[in-house]
mmCIF file as Biopython writes it, N, C-alpha, C and O atoms, coordinates in Angstrom:
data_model
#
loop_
_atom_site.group_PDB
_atom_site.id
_atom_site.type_symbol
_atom_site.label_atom_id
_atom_site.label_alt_id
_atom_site.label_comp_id
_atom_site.label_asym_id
_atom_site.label_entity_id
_atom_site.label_seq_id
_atom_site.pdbx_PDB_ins_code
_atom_site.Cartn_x
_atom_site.Cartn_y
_atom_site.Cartn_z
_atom_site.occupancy
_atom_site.B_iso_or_equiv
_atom_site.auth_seq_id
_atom_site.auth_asym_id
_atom_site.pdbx_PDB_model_num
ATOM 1   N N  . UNK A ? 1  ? 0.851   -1.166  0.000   1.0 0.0 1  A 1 
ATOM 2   C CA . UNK A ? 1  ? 0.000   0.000   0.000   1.0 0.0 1  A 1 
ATOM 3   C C  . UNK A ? 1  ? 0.905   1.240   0.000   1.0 0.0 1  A 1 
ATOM 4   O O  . UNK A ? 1  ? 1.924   1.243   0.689   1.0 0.0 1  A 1 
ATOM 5   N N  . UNK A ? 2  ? 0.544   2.334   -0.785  1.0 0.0 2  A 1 
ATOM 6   C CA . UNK A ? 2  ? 1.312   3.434   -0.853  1.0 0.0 2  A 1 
ATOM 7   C C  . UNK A ? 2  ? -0.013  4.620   -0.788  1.0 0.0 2  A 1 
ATOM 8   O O  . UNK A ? 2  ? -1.038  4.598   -1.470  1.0 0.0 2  A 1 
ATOM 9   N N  . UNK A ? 3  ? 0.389   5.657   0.281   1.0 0.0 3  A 1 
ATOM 10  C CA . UNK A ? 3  ? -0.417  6.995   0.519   1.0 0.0 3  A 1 
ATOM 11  C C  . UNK A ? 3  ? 0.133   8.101   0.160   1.0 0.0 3  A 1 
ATOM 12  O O  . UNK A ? 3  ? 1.359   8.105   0.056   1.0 0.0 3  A 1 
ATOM 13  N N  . UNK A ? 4  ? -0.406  8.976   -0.042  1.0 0.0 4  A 1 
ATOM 14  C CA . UNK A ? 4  ? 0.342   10.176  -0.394  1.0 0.0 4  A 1 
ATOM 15  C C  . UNK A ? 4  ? -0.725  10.921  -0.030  1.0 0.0 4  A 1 
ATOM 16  O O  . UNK A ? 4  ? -1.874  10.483  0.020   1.0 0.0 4  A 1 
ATOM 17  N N  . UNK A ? 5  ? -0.310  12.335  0.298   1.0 0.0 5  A 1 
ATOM 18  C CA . UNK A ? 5  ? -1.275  13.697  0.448   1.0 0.0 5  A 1 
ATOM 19  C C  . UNK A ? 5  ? -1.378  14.249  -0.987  1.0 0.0 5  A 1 
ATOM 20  O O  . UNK A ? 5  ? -1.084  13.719  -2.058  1.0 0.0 5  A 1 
ATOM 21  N N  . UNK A ? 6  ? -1.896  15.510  -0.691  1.0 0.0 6  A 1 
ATOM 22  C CA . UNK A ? 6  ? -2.425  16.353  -1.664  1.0 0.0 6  A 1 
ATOM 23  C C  . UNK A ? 6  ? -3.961  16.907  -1.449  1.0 0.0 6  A 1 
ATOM 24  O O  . UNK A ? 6  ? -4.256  17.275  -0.312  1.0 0.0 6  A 1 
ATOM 25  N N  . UNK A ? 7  ? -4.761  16.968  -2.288  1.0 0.0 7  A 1 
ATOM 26  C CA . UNK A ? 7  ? -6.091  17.876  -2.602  1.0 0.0 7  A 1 
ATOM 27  C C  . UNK A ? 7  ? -6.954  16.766  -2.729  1.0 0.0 7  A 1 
ATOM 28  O O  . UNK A ? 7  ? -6.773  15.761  -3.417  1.0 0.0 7  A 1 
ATOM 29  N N  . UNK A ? 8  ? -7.960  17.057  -1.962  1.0 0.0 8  A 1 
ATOM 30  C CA . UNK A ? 8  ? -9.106  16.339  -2.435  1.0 0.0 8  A 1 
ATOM 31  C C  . UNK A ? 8  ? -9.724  16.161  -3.330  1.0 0.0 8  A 1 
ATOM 32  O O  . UNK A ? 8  ? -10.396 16.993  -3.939  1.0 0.0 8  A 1 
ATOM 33  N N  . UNK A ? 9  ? -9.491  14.156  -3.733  1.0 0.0 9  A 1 
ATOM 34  C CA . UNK A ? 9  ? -9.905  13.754  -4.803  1.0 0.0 9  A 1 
ATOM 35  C C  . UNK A ? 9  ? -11.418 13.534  -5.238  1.0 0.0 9  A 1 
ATOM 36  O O  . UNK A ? 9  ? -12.166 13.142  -4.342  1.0 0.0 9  A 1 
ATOM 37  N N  . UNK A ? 10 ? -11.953 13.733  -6.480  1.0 0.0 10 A 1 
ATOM 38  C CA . UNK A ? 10 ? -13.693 13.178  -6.424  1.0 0.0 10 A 1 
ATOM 39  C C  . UNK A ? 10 ? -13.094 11.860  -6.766  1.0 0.0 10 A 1 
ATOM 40  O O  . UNK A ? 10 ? -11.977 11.684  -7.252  1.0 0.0 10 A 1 
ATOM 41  N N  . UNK A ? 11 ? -14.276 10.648  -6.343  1.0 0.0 11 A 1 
ATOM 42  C CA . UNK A ? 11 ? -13.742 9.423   -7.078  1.0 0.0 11 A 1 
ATOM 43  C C  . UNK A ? 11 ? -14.538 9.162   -8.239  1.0 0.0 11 A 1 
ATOM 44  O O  . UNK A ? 11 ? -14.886 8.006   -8.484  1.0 0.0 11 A 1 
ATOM 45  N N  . UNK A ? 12 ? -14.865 10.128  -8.986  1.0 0.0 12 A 1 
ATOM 46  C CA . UNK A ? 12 ? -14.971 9.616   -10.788 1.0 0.0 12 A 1 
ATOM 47  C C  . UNK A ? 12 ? -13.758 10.016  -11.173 1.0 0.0 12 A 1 
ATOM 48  O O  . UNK A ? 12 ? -13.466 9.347   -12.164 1.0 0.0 12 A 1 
ATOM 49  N N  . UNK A ? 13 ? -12.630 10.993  -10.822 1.0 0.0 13 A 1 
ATOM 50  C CA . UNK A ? 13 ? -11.515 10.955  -11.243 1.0 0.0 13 A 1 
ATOM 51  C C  . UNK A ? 13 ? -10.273 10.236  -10.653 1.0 0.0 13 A 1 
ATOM 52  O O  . UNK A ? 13 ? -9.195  10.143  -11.241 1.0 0.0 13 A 1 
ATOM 53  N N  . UNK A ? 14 ? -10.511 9.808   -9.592  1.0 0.0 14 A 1 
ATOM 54  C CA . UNK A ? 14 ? -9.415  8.518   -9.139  1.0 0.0 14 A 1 
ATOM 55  C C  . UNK A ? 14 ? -9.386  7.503   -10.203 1.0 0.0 14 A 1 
ATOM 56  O O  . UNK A ? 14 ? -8.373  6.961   -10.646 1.0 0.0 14 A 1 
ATOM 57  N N  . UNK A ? 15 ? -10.710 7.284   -10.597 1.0 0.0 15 A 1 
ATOM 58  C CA . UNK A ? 15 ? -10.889 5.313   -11.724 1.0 0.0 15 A 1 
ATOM 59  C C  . UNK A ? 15 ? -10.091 6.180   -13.039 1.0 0.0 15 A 1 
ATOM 60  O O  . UNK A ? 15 ? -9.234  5.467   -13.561 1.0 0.0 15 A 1 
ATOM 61  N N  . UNK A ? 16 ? -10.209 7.576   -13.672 1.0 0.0 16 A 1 
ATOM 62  C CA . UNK A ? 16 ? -9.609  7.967   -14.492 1.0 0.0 16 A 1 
ATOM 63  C C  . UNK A ? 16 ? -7.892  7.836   -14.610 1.0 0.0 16 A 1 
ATOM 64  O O  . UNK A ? 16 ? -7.221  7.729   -15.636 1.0 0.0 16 A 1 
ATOM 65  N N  . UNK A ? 17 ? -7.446  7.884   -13.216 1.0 0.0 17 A 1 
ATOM 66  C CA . UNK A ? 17 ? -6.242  7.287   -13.403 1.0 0.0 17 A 1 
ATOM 67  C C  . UNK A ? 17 ? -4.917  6.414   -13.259 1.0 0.0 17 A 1 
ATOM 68  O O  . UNK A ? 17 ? -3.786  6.672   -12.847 1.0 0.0 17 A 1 
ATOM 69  N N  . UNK A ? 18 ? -5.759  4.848   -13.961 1.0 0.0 18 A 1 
ATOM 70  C CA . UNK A ? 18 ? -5.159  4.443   -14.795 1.0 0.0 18 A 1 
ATOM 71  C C  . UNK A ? 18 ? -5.650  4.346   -15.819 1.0 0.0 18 A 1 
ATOM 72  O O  . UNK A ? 18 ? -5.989  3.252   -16.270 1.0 0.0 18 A 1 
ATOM 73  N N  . UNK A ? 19 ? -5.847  5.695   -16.575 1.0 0.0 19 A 1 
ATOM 74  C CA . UNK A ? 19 ? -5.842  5.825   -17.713 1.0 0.0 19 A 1 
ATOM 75  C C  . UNK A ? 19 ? -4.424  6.316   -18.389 1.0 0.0 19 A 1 
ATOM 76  O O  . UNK A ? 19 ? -3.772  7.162   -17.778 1.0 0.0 19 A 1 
ATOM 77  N N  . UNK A ? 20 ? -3.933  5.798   -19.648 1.0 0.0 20 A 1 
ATOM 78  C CA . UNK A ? 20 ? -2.506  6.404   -19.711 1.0 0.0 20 A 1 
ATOM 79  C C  . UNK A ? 20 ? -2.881  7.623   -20.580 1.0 0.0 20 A 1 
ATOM 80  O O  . UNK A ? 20 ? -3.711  7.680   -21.488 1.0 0.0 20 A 1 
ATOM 81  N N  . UNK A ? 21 ? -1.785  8.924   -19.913 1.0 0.0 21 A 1 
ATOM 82  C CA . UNK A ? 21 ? -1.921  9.865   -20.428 1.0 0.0 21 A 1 
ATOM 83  C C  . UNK A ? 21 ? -3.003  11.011  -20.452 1.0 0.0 21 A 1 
ATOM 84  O O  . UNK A ? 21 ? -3.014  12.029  -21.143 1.0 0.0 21 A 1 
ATOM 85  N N  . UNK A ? 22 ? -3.965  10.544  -19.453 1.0 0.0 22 A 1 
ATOM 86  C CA . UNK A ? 22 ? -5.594  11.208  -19.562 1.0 0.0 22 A 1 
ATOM 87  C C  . UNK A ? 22 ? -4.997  12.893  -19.055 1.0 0.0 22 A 1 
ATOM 88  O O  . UNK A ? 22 ? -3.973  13.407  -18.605 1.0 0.0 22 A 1 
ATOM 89  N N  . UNK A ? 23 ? -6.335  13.274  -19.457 1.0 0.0 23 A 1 
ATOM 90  C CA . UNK A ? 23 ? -6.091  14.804  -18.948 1.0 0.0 23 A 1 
ATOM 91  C C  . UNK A ? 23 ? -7.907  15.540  -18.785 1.0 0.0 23 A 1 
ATOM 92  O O  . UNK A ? 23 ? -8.733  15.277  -19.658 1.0 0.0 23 A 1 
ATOM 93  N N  . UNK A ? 24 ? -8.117  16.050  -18.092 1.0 0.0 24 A 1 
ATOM 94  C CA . UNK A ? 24 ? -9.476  16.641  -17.583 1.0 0.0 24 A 1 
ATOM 95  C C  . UNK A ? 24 ? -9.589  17.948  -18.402 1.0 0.0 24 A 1 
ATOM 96  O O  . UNK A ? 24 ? -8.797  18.508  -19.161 1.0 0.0 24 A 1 
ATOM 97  N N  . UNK A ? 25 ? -11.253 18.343  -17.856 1.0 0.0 25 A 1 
ATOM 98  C CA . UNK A ? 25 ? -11.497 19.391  -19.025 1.0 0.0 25 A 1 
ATOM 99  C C  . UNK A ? 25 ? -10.581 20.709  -18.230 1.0 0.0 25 A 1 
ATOM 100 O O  . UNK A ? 25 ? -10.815 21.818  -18.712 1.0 0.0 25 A 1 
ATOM 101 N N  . UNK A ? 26 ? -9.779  20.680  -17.307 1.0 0.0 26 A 1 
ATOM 102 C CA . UNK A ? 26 ? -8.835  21.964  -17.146 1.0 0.0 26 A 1 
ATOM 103 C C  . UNK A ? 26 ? -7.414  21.847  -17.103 1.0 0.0 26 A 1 
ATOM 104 O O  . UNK A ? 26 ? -6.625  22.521  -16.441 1.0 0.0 26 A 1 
ATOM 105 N N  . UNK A ? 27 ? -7.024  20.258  -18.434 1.0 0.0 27 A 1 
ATOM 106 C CA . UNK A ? 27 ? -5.855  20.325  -18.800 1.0 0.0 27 A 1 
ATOM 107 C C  . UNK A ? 27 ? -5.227  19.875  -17.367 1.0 0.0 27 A 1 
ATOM 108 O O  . UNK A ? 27 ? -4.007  19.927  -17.522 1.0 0.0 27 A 1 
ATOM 109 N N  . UNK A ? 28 ? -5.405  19.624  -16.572 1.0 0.0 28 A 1 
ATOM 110 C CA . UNK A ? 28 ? -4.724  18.478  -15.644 1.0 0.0 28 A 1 
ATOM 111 C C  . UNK A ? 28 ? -5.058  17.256  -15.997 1.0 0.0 28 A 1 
ATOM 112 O O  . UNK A ? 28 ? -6.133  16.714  -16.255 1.0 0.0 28 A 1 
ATOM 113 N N  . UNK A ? 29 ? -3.378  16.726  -15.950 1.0 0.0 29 A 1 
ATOM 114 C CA . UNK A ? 29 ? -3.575  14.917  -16.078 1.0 0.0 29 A 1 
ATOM 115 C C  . UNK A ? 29 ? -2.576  14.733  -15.434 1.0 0.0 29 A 1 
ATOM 116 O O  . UNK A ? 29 ? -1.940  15.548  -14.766 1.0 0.0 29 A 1 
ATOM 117 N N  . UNK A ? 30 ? -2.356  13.436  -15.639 1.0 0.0 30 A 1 
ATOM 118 C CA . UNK A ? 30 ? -1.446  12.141  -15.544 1.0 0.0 30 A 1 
ATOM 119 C C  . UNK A ? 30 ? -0.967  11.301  -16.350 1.0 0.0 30 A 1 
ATOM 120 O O  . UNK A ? 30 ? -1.658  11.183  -17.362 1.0 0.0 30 A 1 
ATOM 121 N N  . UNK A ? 31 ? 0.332   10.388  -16.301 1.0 0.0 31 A 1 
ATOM 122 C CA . UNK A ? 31 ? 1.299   10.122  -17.358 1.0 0.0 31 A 1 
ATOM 123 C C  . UNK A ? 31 ? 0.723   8.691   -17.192 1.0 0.0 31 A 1 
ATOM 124 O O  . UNK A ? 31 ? -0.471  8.433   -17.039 1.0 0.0 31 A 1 
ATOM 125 N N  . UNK A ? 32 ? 1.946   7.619   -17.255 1.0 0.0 32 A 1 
ATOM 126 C CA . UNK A ? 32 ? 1.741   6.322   -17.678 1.0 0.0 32 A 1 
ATOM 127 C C  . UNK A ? 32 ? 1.726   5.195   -16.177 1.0 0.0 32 A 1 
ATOM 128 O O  . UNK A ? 32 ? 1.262   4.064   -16.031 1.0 0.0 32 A 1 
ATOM 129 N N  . UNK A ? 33 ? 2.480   6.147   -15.203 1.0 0.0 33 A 1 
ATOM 130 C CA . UNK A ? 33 ? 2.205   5.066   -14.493 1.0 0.0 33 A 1 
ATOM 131 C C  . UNK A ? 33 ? 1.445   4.380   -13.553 1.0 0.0 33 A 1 
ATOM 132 O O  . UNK A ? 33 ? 2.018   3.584   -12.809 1.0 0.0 33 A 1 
ATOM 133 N N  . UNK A ? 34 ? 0.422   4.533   -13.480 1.0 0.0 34 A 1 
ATOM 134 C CA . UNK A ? 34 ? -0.253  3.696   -12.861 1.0 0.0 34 A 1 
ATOM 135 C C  . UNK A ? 34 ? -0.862  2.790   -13.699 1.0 0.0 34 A 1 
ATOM 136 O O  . UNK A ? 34 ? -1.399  1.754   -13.307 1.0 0.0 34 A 1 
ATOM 137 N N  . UNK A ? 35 ? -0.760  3.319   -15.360 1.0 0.0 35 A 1 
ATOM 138 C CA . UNK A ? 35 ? -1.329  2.608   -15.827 1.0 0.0 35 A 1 
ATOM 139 C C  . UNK A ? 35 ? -0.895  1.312   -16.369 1.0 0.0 35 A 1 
ATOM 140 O O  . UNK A ? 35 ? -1.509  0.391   -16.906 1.0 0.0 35 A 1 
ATOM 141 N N  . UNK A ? 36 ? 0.599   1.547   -16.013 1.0 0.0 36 A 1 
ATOM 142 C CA . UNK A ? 36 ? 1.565   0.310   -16.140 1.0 0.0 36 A 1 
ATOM 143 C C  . UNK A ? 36 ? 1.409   -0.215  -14.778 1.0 0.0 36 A 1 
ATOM 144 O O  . UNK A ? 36 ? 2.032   -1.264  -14.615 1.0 0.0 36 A 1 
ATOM 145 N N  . UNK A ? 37 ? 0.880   0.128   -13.938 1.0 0.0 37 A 1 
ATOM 146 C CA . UNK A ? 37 ? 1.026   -0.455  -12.419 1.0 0.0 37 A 1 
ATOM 147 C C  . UNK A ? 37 ? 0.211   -1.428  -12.434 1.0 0.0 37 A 1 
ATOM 148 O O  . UNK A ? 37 ? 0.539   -2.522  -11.975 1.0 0.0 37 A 1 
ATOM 149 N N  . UNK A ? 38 ? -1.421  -1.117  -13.153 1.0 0.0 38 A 1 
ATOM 150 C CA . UNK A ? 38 ? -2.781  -1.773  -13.220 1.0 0.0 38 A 1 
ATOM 151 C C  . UNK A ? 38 ? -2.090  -2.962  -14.108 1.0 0.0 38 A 1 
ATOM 152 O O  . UNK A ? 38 ? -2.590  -4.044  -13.802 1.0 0.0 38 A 1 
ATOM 153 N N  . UNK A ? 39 ? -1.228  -3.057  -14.974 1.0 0.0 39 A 1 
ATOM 154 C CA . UNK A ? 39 ? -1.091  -3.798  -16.192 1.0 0.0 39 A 1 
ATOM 155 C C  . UNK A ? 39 ? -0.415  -5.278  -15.440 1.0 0.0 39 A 1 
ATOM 156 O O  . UNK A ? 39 ? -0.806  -6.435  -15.291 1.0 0.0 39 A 1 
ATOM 157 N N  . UNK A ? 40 ? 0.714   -4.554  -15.111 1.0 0.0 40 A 1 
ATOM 158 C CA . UNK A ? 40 ? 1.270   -5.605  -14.444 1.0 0.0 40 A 1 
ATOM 159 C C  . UNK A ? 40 ? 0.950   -6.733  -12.749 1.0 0.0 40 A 1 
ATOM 160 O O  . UNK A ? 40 ? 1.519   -7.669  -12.188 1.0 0.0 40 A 1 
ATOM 161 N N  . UNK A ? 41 ? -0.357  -5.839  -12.514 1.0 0.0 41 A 1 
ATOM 162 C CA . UNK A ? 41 ? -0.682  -6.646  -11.498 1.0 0.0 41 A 1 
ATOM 163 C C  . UNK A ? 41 ? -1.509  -7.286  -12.139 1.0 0.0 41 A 1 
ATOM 164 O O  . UNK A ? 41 ? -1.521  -8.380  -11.575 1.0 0.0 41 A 1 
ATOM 165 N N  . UNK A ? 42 ? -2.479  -7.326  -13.265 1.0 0.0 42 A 1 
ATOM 166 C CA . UNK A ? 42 ? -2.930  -7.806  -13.950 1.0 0.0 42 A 1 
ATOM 167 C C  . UNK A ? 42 ? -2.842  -9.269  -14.423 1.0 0.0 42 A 1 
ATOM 168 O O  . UNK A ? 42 ? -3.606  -10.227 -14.309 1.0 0.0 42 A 1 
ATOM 169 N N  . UNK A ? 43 ? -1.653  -9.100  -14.984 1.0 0.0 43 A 1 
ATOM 170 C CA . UNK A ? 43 ? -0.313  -9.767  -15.396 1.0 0.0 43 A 1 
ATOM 171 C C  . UNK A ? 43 ? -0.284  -11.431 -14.666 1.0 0.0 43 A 1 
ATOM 172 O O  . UNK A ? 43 ? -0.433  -12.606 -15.003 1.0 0.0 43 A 1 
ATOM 173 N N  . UNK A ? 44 ? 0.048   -10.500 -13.319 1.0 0.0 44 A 1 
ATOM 174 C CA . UNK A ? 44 ? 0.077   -11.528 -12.222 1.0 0.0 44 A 1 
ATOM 175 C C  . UNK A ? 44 ? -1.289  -12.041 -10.925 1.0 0.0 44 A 1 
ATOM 176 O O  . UNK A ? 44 ? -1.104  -12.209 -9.719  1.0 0.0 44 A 1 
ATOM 177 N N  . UNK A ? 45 ? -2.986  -12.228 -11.922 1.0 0.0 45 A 1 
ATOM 178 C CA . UNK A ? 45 ? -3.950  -12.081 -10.956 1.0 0.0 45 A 1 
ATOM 179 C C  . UNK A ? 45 ? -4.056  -11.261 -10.415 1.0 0.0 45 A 1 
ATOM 180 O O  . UNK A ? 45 ? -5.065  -11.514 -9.756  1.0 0.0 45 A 1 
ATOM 181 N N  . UNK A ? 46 ? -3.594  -9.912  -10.027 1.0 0.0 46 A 1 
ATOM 182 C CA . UNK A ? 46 ? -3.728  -9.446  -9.029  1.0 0.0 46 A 1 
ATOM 183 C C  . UNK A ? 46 ? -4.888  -8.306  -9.560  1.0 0.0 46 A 1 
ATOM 184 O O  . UNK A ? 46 ? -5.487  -8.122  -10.620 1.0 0.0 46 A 1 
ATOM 185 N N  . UNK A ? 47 ? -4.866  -7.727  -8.385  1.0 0.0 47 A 1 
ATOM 186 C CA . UNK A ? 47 ? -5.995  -6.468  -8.983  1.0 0.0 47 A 1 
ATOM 187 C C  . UNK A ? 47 ? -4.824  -5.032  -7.819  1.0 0.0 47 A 1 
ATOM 188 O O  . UNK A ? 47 ? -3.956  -5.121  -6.951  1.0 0.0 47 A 1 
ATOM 189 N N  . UNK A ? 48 ? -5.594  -3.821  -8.594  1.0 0.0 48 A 1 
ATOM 190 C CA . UNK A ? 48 ? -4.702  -2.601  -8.372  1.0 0.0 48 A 1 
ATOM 191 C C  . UNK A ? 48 ? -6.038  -2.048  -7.357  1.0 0.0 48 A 1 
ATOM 192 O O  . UNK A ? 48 ? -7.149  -2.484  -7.657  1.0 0.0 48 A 1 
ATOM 193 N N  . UNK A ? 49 ? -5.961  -1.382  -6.524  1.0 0.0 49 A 1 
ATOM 194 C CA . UNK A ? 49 ? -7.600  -0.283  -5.678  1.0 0.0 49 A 1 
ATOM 195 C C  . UNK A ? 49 ? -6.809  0.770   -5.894  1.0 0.0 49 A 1 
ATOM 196 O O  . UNK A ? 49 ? -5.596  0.649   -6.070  1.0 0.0 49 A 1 
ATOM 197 N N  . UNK A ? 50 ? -7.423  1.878   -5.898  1.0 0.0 50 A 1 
ATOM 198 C CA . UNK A ? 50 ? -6.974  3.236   -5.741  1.0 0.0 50 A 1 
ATOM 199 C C  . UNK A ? 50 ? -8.683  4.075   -4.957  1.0 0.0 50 A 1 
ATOM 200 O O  . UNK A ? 50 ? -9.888  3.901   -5.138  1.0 0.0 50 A 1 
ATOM 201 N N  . UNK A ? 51 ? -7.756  5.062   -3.999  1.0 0.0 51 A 1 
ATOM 202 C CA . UNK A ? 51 ? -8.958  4.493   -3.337  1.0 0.0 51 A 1 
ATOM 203 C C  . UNK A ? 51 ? -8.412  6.526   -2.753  1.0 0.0 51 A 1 
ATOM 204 O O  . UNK A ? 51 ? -7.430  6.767   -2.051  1.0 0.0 51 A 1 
ATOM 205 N N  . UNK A ? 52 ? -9.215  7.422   -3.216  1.0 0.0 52 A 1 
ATOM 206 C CA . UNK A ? 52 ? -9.244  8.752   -2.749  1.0 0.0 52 A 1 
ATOM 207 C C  . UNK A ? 52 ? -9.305  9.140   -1.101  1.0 0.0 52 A 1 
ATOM 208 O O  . UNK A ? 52 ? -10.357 9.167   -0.463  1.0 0.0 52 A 1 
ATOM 209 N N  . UNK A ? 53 ? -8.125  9.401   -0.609  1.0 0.0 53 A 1 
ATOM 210 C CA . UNK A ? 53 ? -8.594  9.670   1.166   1.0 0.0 53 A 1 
ATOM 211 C C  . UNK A ? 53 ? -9.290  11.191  1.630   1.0 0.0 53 A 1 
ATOM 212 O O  . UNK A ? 53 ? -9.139  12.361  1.279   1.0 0.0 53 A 1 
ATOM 213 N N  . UNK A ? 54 ? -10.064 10.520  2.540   1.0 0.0 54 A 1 
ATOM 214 C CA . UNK A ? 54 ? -11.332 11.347  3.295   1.0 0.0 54 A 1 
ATOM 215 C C  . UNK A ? 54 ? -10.161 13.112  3.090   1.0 0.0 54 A 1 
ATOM 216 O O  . UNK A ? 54 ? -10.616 14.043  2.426   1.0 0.0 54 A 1 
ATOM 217 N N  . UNK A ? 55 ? -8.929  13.206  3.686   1.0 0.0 55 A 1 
ATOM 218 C CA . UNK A ? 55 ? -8.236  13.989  3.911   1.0 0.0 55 A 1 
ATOM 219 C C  . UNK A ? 55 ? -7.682  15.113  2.661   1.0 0.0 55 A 1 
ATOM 220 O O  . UNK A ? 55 ? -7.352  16.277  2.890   1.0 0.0 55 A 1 
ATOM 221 N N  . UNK A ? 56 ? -7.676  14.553  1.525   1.0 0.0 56 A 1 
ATOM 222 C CA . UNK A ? 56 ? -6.811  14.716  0.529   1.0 0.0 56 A 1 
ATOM 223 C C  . UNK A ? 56 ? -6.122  13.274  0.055   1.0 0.0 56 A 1 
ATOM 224 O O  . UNK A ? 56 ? -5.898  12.274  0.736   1.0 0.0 56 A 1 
ATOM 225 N N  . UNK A ? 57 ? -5.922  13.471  -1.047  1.0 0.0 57 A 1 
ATOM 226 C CA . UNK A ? 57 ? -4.531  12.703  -1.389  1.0 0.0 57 A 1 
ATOM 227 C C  . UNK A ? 57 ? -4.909  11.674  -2.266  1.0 0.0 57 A 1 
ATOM 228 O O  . UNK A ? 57 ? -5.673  11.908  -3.202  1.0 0.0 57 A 1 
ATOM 229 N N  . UNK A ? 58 ? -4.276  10.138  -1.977  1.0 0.0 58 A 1 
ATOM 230 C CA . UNK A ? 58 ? -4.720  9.020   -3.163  1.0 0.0 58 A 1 
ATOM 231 C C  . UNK A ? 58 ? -4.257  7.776   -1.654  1.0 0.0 58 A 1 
ATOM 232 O O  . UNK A ? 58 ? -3.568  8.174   -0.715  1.0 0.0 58 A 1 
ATOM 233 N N  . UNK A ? 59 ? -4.795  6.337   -1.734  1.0 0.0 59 A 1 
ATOM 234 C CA . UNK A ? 59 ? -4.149  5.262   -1.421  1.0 0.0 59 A 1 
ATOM 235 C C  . UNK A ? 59 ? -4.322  4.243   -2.609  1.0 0.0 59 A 1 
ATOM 236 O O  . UNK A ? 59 ? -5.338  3.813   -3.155  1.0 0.0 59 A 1 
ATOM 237 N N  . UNK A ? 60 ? -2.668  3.945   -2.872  1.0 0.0 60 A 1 
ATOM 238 C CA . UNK A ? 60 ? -2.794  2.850   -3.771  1.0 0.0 60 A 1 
ATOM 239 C C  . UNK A ? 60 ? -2.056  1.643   -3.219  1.0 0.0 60 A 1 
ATOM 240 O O  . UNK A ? 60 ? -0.947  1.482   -2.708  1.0 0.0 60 A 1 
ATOM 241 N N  . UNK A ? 61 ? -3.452  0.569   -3.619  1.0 0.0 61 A 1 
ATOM 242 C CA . UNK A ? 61 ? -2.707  -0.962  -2.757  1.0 0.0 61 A 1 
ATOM 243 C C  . UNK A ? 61 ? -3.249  -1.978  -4.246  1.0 0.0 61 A 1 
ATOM 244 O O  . UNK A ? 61 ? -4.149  -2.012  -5.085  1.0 0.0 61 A 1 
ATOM 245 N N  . UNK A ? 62 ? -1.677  -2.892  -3.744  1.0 0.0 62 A 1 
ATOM 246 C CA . UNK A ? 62 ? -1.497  -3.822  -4.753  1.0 0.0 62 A 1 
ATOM 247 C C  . UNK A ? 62 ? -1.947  -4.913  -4.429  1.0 0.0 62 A 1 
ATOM 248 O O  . UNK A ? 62 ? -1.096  -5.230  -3.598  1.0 0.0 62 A 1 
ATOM 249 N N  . UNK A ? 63 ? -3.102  -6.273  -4.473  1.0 0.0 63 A 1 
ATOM 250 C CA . UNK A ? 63 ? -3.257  -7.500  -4.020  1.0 0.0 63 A 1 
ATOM 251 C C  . UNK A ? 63 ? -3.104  -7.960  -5.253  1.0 0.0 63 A 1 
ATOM 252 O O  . UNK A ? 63 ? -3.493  -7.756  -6.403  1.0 0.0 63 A 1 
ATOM 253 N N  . UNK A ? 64 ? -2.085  -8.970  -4.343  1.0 0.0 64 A 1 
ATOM 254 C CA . UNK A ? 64 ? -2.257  -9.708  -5.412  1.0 0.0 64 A 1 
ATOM 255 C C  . UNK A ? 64 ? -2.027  -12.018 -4.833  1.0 0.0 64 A 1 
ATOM 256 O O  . UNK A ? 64 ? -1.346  -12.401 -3.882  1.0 0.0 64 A 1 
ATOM 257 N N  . UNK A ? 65 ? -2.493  -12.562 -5.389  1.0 0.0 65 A 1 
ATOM 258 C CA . UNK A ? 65 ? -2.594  -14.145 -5.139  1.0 0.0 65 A 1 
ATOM 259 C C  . UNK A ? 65 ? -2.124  -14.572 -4.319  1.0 0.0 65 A 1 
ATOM 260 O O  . UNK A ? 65 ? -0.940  -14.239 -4.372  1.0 0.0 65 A 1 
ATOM 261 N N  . UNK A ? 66 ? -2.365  -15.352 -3.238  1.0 0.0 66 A 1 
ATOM 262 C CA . UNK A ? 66 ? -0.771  -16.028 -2.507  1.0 0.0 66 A 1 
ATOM 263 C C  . UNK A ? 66 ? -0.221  -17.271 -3.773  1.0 0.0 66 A 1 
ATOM 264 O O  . UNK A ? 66 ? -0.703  -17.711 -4.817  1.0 0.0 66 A 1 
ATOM 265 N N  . UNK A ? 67 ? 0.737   -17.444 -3.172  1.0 0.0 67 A 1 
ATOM 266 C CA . UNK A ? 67 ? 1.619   -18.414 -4.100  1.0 0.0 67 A 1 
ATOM 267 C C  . UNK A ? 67 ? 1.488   -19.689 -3.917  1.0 0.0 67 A 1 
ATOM 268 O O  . UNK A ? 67 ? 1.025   -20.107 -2.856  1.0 0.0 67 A 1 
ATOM 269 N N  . UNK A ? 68 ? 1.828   -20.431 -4.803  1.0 0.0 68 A 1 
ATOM 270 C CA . UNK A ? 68 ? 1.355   -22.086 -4.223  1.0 0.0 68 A 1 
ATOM 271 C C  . UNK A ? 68 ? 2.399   -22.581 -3.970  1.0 0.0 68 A 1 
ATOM 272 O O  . UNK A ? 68 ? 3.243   -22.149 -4.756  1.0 0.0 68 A 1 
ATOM 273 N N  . UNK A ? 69 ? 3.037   -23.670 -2.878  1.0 0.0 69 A 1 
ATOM 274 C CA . UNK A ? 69 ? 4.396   -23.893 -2.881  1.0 0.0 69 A 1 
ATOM 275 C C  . UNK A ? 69 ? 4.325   -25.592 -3.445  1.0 0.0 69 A 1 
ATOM 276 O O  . UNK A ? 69 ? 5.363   -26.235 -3.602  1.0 0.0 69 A 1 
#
């Protein structure tokens, strides 16, 4: 899991990014990576949440399978 601060997010624009490259109608966006983040957990079963905090900011957590031994 990774948190970060910042400005309060709406969450119709959190699911916007992992979009690669997106940008909103006031020319703010975001580049590629999360959208390589979503890809590769993908990859491996897993699924990506991104998940806007009450405070500001973003939490992004990675689940992904346990392993079989």
């Amino acid at each position: 899991m990774v948190r970060n601060d910042g400005r309060i997010l709406d969450a119709a624009r959190v699911r916007t990014f992992v979009e690669p490259f997106a940008k909103d109608r006031y020319g703010a966006g975001h580049g590629l990576g999360l959208a390589l983040v979503r890809r590769i957990v993908e990859v491996h079963h897993g699924r990506l949440e991104l998940a806007a905090n009450p405070d500001g900011g973003l939490t992004a957590t990675v689940v992904l399978p346990e392993l079989e031994s």
